[in-house]
C-alpha positions in Angstrom: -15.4 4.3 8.9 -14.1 0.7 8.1 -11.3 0.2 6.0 -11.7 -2.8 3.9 -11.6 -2.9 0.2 -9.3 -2.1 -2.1 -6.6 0.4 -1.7 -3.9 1.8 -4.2 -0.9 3.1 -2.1 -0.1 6.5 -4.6 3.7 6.9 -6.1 5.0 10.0 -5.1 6.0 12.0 -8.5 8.9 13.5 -8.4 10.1 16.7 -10.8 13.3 17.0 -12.7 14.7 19.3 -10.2 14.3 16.1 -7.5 11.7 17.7 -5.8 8.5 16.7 -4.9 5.4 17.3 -7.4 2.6 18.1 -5.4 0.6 18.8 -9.0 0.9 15.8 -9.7 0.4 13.7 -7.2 -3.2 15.4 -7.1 -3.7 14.6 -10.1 -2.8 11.4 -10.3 -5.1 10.9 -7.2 -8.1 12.1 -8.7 -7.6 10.2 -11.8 -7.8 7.3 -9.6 -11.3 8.4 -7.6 -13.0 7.9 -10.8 -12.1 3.7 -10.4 -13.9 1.7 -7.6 -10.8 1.6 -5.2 -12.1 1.8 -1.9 -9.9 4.7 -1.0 -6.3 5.7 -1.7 -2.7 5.7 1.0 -0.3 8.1 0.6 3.5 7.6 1.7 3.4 3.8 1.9 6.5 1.7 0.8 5.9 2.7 -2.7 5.8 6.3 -2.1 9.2 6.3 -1.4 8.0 7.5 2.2 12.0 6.5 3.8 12.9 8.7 0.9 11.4 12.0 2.2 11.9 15.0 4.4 9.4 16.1 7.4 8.0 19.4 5.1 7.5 16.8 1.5 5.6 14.3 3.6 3.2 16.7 4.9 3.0 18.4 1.5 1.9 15.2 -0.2 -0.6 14.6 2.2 -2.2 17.9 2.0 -1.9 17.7 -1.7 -4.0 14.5 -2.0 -6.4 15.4 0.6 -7.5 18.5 -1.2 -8.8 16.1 -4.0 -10.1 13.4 -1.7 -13.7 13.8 -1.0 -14.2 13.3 3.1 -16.5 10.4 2.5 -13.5 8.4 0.7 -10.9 6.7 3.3 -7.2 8.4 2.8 -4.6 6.3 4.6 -1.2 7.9 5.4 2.3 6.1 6.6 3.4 8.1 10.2 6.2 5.4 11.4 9.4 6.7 12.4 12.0 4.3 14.5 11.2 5.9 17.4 7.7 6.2 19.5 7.6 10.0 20.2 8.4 10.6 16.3 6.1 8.5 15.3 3.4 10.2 17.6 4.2 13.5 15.8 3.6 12.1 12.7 0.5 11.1 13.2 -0.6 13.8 14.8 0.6 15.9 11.6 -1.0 13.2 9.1 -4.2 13.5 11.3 -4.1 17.8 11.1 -3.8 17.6 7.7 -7.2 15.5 7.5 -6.3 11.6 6.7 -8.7 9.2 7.6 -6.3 6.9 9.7 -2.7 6.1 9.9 -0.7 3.1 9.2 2.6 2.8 11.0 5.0 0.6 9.3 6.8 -1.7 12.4 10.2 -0.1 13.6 13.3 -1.8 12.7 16.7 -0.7 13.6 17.1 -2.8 16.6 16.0 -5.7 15.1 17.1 -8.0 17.9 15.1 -5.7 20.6 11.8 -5.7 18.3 10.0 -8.3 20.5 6.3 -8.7 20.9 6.4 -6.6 24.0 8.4 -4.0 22.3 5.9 -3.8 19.5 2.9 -3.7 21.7 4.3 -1.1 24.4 5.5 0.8 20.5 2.0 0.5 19.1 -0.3 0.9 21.9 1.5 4.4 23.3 1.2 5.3 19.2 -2.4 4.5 19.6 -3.1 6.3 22.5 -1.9 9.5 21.4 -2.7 9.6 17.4 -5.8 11.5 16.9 -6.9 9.3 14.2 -7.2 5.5 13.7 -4.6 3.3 13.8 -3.4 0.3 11.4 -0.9 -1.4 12.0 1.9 -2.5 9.3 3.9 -5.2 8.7 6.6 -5.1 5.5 9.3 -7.5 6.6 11.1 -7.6 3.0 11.9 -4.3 3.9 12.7 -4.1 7.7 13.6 -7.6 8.5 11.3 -8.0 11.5 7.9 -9.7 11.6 5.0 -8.9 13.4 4.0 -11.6 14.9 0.4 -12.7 15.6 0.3 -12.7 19.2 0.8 -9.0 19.2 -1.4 -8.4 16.7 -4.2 -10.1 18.9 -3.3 -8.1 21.5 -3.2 -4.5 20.0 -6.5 -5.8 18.2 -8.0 -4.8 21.4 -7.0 -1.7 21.6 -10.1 0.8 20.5 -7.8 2.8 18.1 -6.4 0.2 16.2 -8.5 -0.4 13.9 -6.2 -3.0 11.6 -3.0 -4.7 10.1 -1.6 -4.7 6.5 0.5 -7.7 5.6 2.6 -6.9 2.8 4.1 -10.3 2.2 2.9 -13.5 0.6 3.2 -15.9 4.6 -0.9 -17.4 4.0 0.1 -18.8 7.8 0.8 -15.4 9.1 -2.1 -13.9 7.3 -4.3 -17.0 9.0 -2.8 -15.9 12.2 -3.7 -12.3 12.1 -7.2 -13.6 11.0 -7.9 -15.7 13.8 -6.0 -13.9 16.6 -7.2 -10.5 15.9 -10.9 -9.6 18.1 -13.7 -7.4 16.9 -16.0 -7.0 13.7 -14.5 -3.3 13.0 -10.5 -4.9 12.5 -10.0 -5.6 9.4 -7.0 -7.2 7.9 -5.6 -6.7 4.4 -2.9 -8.0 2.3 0.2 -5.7 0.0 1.2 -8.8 -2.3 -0.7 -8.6 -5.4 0.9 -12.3 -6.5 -1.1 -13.5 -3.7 -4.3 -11.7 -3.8 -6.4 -14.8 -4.5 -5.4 -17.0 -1.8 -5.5 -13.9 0.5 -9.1 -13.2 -0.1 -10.1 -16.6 -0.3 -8.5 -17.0 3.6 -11.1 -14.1 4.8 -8.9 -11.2 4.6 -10.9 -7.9 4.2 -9.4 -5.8 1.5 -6.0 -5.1 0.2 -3.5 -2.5 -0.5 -1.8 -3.1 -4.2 0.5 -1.7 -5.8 -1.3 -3.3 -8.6 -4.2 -1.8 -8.0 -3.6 1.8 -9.9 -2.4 0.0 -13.1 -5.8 -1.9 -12.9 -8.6 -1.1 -10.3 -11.2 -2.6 -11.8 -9.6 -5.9 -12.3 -8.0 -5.9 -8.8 -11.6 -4.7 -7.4 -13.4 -7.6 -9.5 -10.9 -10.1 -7.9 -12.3 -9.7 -4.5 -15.8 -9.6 -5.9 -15.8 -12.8 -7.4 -14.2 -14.3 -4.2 -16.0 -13.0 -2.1 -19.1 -14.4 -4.5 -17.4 -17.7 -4.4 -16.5 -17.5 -8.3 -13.3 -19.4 -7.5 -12.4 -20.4 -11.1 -13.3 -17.2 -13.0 -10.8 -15.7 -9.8 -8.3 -17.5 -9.8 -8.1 -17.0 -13.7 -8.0 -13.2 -13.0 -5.4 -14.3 -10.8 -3.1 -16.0 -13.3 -3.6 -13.4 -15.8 -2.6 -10.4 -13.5 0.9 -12.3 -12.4 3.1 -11.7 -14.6 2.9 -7.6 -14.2 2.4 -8.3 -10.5 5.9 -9.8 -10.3 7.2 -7.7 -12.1 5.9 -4.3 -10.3 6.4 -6.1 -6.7 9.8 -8.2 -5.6 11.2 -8.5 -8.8 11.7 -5.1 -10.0 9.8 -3.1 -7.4 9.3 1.2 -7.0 11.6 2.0 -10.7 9.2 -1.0 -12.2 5.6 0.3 -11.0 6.6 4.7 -11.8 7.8 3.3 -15.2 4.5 1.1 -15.9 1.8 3.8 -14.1 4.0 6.6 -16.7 3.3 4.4 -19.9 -0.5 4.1 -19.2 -0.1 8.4 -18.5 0.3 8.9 -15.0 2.7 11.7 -13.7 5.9 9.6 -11.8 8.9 10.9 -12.3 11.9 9.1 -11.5 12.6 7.1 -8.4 14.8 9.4 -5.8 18.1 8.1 -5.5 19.6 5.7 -4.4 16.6 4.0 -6.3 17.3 4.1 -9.9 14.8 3.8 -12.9 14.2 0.6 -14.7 16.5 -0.1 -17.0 16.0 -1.0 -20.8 15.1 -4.6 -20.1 12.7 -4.1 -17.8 10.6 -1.6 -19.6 10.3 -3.6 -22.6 8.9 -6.3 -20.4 7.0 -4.1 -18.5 5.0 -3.1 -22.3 4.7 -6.0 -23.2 2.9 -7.5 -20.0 0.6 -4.1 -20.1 0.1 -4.6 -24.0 -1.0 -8.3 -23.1 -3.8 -6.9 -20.4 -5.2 -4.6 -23.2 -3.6 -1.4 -21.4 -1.5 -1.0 -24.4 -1.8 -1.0 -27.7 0.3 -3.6 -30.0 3.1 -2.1 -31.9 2.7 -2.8 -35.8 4.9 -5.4 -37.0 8.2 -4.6 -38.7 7.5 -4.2 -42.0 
């Protein structure tokens, strides 16, 4: 199985109580099977996977995997800070039955996080995790970058099969293009704003937030770059900005479970600390959705 194409990386809903809805995260799920995403990740950066326990992490996989047919790639996030963590987390993820893991960079020791420490991390992760491997590199979050170097290195590596970039660096995307080695590693890109220029540089898919707001227009962006349609792209591009901002670093996790709620997904509020968007930004959110056609326009004050 190769993982390119388009990806949405699922919200995880959360119920009144605070805890976890496994309901409807399935649901949610299969709602989005019936769009031409390539395949779906659970516990990413926008599932609020810091946010949970041991027990809710492997409930939420087992929850989506029931709905996801075998033939349709499931991603899950297994990093933990350390290496032997991390390992049983992918060894869970892969007993549960995801297609491959991807194991966000660890963090804490952000001075110690050198290229060898990443590559010793990543290939003793590899070795042991029962499933393929991606690696993941989110450094608005965690404050460290994964370079390239080690990227070309752990390329190599048969069960490393490839990175996500989450961040808008076209150089470090480049990098990972031309450093990485074989026809089976794919790189894709998280930043929806960038999505274009991404595609257009060779990457091989992408993982978007974006992407379960509007699949079809996210999965018609690569099409038409990959068909060399640059102008009817990049005016998909401009058009899908606004609500890409706003759902990304302006307004992030509270900004995307408010805008997948008003087109009638099950979200839930973020788990705290995270709070839920506030007045302002909802009204913005409705009106960017209302100006894609997701929404319909409110009557005019009479």
């Amino acid at each position: 199985m190769r993982f390119s194409g388009v990806f949405h990386p699922l919200v995880t809903p959360f119920a009144a109580s605070g805890e976890v809805d496994a309901g409807a995260i399935a649901r949610n799920a299969t709602r989005l099977l019936s769009t031409p995403l390539a395949g779906l990740v659970v516990l990413g950066s926008n599932g609020e996977s810091p946010q949970l326990d041991e027990d809710e992490s492997d409930r939420v996989i087992a929850a989506v995997r029931d709905v996801v047919p075998a033939d349709r790639p499931l991603l899950a996030g297994a990093a933990r800070e350390s290496t032997r963590a991390t390992i049983a987390a992918c060894r869970r993820a892969a007993a549960l039955g995801v297609s491959a893991v991807m194991v966000r960079t660890p963090s804490f020791y952000k001075n110690m996080m050198t290229t060898d420490a990443f590559v010793r991390h990543y290939t003793e992760v590899a070795d042991a995790s029962p499933v393929p491997v991606l690696l993941y590199n989110v450094t608005v979050y965690t404050g460290v970058t994964l370079q390239a170097e080690a990227v070309g290195l752990l390329s190599r590596h048969p069960n490393i099969v490839g990175v996500k970039e989450s961040g808008n660096d076209m150089q470090l995307l480049a990098d990972y293009l031309s450093a990485s080695a074989g026809e089976d590693f794919v790189v894709l890109c998280g930043s929806a704003t960038s999505l274009f220029s991404a595609l257009a540089l060779g990457v091989h898919g992408a993982v978007l937030a974006l992407s379960g707001i509007v699949p079809d227009k996210c999965v018609e962006l690569r099409r038409l770059v990959s068909e060399g349609r640059y102008p009817e792209a990049r005016a998909l591009q401009t058009s899908l900005l606004p609500l890409a901002r706003a759902i990304g670093v302006q307004h992030g996790v509270p900004a995307l479970k408010a805008a997948l709620a008003m087109i009638g997904f099950e979200t839930g509020d973020p788990r705290p600390p995270l709070r839920p968007a506030p007045p302002a930004v909802l009204n913005t959110l409705r009106s960017q959705l209302t100006a894609l056609g997701l929404l319909a326009e409110e009557p005019a004050p009479l």
